[in-house]
C-alpha angles and dihedrals in degrees: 000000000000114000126271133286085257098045097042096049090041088053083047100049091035097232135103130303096224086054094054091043079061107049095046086045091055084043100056084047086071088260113166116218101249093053087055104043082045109047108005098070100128099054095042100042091244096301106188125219095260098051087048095048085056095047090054095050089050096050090047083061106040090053086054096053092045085056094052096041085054083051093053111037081050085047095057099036089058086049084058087234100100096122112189082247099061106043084049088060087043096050082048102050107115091192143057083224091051090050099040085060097046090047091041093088096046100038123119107267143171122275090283122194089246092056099044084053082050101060089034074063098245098129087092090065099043080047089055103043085051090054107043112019086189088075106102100239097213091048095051094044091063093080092060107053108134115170101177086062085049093264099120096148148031100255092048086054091051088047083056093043090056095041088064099042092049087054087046086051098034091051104051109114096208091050091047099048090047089051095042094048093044086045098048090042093046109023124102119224088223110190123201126187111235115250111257091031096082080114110029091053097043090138092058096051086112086069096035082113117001138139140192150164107285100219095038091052110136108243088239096049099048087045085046088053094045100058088054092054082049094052093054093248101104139045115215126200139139124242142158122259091242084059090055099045100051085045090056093042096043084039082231143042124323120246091193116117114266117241098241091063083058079054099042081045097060087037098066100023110267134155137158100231090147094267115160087252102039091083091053097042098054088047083062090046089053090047100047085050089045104042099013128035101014095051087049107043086043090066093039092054093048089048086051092047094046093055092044083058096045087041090056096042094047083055087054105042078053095056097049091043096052089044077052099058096043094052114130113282118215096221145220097345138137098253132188110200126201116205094191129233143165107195108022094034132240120297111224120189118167123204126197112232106283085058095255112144122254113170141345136201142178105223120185103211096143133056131320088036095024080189092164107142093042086048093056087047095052083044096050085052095055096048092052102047090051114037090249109206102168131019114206123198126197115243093229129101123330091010096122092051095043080044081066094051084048088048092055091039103058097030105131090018102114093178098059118067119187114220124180114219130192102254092196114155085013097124090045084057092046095049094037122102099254090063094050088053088051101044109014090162107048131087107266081239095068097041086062088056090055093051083054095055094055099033083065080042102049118353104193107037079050089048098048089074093076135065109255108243091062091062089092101236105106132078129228079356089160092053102061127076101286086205094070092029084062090048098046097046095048101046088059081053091052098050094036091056092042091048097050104038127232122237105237099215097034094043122096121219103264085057096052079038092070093036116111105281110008135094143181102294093041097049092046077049098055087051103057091048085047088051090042104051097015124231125010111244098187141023094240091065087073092073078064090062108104108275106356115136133190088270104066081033082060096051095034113035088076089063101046121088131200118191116212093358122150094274117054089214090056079086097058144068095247105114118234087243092077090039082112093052098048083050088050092054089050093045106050090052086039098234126134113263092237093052096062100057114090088013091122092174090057096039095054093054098058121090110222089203078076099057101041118111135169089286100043118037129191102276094058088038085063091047093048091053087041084050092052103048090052106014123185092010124175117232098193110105124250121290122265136160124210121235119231121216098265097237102033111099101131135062073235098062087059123115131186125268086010109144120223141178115235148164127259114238115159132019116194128175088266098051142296130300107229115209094216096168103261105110082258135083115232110211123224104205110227084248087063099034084091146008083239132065116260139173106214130036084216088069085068117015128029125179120277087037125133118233148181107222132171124226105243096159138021117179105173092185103061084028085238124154132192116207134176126198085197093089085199086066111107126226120253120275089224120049094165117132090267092059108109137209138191121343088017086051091041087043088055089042093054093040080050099051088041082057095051095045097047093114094039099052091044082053097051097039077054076053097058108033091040079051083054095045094057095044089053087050094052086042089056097044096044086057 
């Protein structure tokens, strides 16, 4: 029997069982994670969120398994076939692959040609010729000619023989994970453009003919490879070197054995020594590798591969979200926000500095209008009536020429700074329901300025509003499986929010939506008690909220802040709960509760131990002191706002070795992609992120960073562009259209290193399957 969910998942995440009892304990409560991560470290062993966040996806998976395991151990016993052997091998497998195998044999199936030569009773002779080669097969297959099952002749009974035995080799779960793990270690994705698609699948010429190793396969290569395959452009498949070489060397495909018929052959006993059945048995073994196992572990190798490299650009897609969200907010400012445009004008809306909105304008500064001088008026209008204190400008079409009207607006005006801000998703929050809700009177256009003005303002209260996968800092995000995207995603919303706080009288209802606890209903709830009396003034009015109990106050009332409300620690992260132990504190050293936050002196020189009883242990004793001396405080960094190259607003106003300051945008396993102002992302591969090696772009950049780069390769044509963040690295020689940058450069130096380890890997993948080989000999002798 394999160990318990609990013991399983403790021996995983390297930590205690009686921590992880408890944490799945908190969880199927309805506990959310940062709750738990928060408040609950005594009972959890001080769990962080990330190591939460990984028990709960675990547990999500073993309890699958375990459901899956009870479905097929009742399938098989109703078929009568359940040995005590078997179900002892099911109850033990530790994976969905493992008890797949092991049911594969016994699952429900179509009429299958095996099965129709079983019940004609062929089964006998398949069992013979197995057993002694030295049988004739013809002659033995006369005894079982049955016309009226569709067996009139010998060589249809011999088809049915190795039917049956094909099924019998194909299905043996030993045989099948040997050959899938030898397979995944030694086998090359090898990629192929479809004839007739030379045109049509230009942007995957870097995969027209490319092979690599399968299980080393970059996540953005493989999902690269897969939407070409998608589109119809490209053929996947997995092969050996040996396979390719003697394809290359033949111009088709070659016609030699595979190495893994010589290991389903000793597996099962088989050997050509010119007995009257060898010749026939090996043709089965060619066959079940041909039709059979090869067909099927291919596709579930791709499959494998495909979720590895979901699995790994979800993670991404996380990390820069969550780097996204944190990113400094400007803070409480009156703000006027461009969203750019050349046609149809630029859209201005200003908010005051709670984000309410105050005005909007169209102004035409650019063709066909060229209204300059009467758009810096409007502008100037705007900034003196309200108190302007920062302009943002959206980072779409026409924004680095509206960042030079700006320029010119705001040159000798100390007190207005111009900052430009990415307004992805901006046009999805504009259109959306909330919105609508919000400004059902105003142009779609102008809502999307507004989004740009608090989103300078408050990034992540603004970015909330969307669904996470329209913020614009993911890859192939529509390629991978949108379920766990959801949950991912989520999940780094949850715990941003939740890290952060939420001010319960300024925060709109997507924001308290995604605050521990709550959810839709709920937050539209809080804010029309909050409409309808006006301001909390204290954290216990929110049991008064529709259809809020004590158990989402629980999980939400720590998260909630409430500034210059009745009680002083409304405002912090300190929960309710703990409200006693932060009196007693005051009270034993008989100061006013009020007096000792903040009060950083008086706070060092207490010793939690002192104040730790059976409900609050030391760990949330320290966090409660830690609470007090900086409460309510704001984890996000300082504000700062990067400086584009006056002049360079175009991929075309590029040259060769310029340095330039950008924003960080994106950050992918291969490198970072740099905003430099020029309506096109430069990438810095991870080998130029830093004069030292380093494994992942994360240990340096993250999104949202600002960084000084130098221009190395420019291709226009393919809008590529090659940057280093090492300013001794010297441009290209070439820049003409063919010059290539980032995945394309990373594609050639895999291709390259494949190259090099041709002989290598083919002797590797000799290694394994000769190590297969033995190991089926000994298997067969020790019989």
């Amino acid at each position: 029997m394999l160990p318990s969910i609990a013991q399983r998942l403790a021996n995983e995440l390297n930590v205690r069982e009686t921590q992880v009892a408890a944490t799945v304990a908190l969880l199927d409560e309805g506990a959310s994670v940062p709750f738990i991560s928060r408040y609950r470290k005594e009972a959890t062993g001080g769990l962080d969120d990330t190591q939460l966040r990984n028990l709960d996806e675990r547990l999500r998976y073993l309890r699958e398994l375990e459901e899956r395991r009870t479905a097929v151990v009742a399938s098989v016993e109703e078929q009568g076939k359940l040995s005590d052997a078997l179900k002892t091998q099911l109850l033990q497998a530790d994976t969905k692959q493992r008890l797949e195998d092991l049911y594969l044999p016994y699952k429900p199936k179509r009429r299958t040609k095996a099965q129709i030569a079983r019940e004609a009773g062929i089964e006998p002779l398949a069992d013979a010729l197995l057993l002694n080669p030295s049988l004739t097969p013809e002659t033995q297959a006369t005894d079982y000619i049955n016309s009226d099952a569709g067996f009139a002749d010998e060589k249809a009974v011999l088809e049915g023989a190795k039917q049956l035995l094909m099924e019998r080799f194909s299905e043996d779960p030993e045989l099948s994970g040997r050959l899938r793990d030898s397979l995944w270690q030694d086998g090359l994705l090898s990629s192929r453009v479809i004839a007739g698609q030379e045109d049509a699948g230009a942007k995957f010429r870097d995969y027209f003919e490319h092979d690599e190793n399968l299980a080393k396969t970059p996540s953005h290569r493989a999902l690269a490879m897969f939407r070409g395959r998608n589109e119809g452009c490209l053929a996947l498949s997995i092969k050996l070197d040996s396979e390719i070489a003697a394809e290359k060397e033949s111009g088709s495909k070659a016609a030699l054995s595979h190495p893994a018929e010589a290991v389903i052959a000793q597996y099962f006993g088989i050997n050509d020594a010119g007995r009257a059945a060898d010749r026939w048995l090996n043709e089965v073994v060619r066959w079940t590798w041909k039709v059979k196992l090869y067909t099927r572990l291919e596709t579930e190798l791709l499959t494998r591969l495909r979720e590895l490299a979901e699995e790994a650009a979800i993670q991404v897609f996380a990390h820069n979200l969550k780097d996204v969200l944190l990113a400094a907010p400007a803070g409480p400012k009156a703000t006027l926000a461009l969203d750019p445009g050349i046609r149809t004008g630029c859209k201005v809306a200003v908010v005051d500095a709670t984000g309410k909105l105050l005005d909007y304008a169209t102004i035409y500064p650019h063709q066909p209008k060229n209204q300059w001088r009467e758009s810096l008026a409007v502008l100037d209008a705007l900034c003196k009536k309200h108190t302007v204190e920062l302009i943002a400008i959206g980072n779409g079409t026409a924004s680095r020429e509206t960042a030079k009207l700006v320029s010119e607006l705001i040159a000798g005006k100390l007190n207005i700074a111009q900052v430009m801000v990415n307004e992805a998703g901006a046009s999805i929050y504009s259109a959306s329901e909330f919105a609508a809700r919000e400004f059902p009177n105003l142009d779609v256009t102008i809502r999307g300025a507004v989004s740009i003005a608090r989103r300078l303002q408050d990034p992540l209260a603004e970015l909330v509003k969307l669904e996470p996968k329209s913020i614009g800092v993911g890859q192939y995000q529509h390629d991978v499986s949108q379920v766990q995207l959801a949950r991912s995603l989520d999940a780094v919303v949850e715990d941003c929010v939740n890290g952060v706080g939420v001010d319960l009288n300024m925060a709109s209802a997507p924001l308290l939506a995604r605050t521990s606890g709550l959810s839709s209903s709920l937050a539209e709830n809080i804010v029309a008690l909050r409409d309808e009396q006006g301001a909390f003034t204290s954290r216990r009015q929110l049991l008064d909220v529709k259809r809020l109990g004590p158990k989402a106050y629980e999980q939400c009332a720590g998260f909630l802040r409430i500034r210059n409300g009745k009680n002083p620690l409304d405002a912090s992260a300190v929960h309710p709960e703990a409200y006693p132990l932060v009196e007693k504190i005051a009270k034993a050293h008989k100061r006013d509760l009020a007096s000792i936050i903040g009060d950083s002196a008086f706070l060092a020189q207490l010793n939690p131990a002192d104040y730790t009883d059976e409900r609050f242990g030391l760990p949330t004793v320290t966090d409660i002191l830690k609470e007090l001396d900086k409460p309510g405080r704001d984890p996000r960094p300082e504000f700062k706002a990067a400086e584009f190259l006056e002049g360079v607003e175009d991929i075309k106003d590029l040259v060769l070795g310029m340095v330039l300051e950008g924003v960080v945008t994106n950050v992918a396993n291969f490198g970072a992609f740099v905003d430099i102002g020029v309506h096109q992302d430069g990438l810095v591969h991870i080998s130029a992120l830093a004069d030292t090696f380093i494994k992942d772009p994360r240990d340096v950049v993250k999104a949202g960073d600002i960084i000084k780069v130098k221009v190395l390769e420019i291709d226009i044509e393919r809008r590529r562009i090659a940057l280093s963040c090492r300013m001794s690295d010297q441009p290209a020689e070439s820049n003409s259209p063919a010059t290539r940058g980032g995945d394309a450069r990373a594609s050639k130096q895999a291709n390259s290193h494949n190259q090099q380890s041709a002989k290598q890997q083919q002797a590797a993948a000799g290694n394994t399957l000769g190590a297969l080989l033995l190991a089926a000999q000994k298997k067969k002798q020790g019989k």
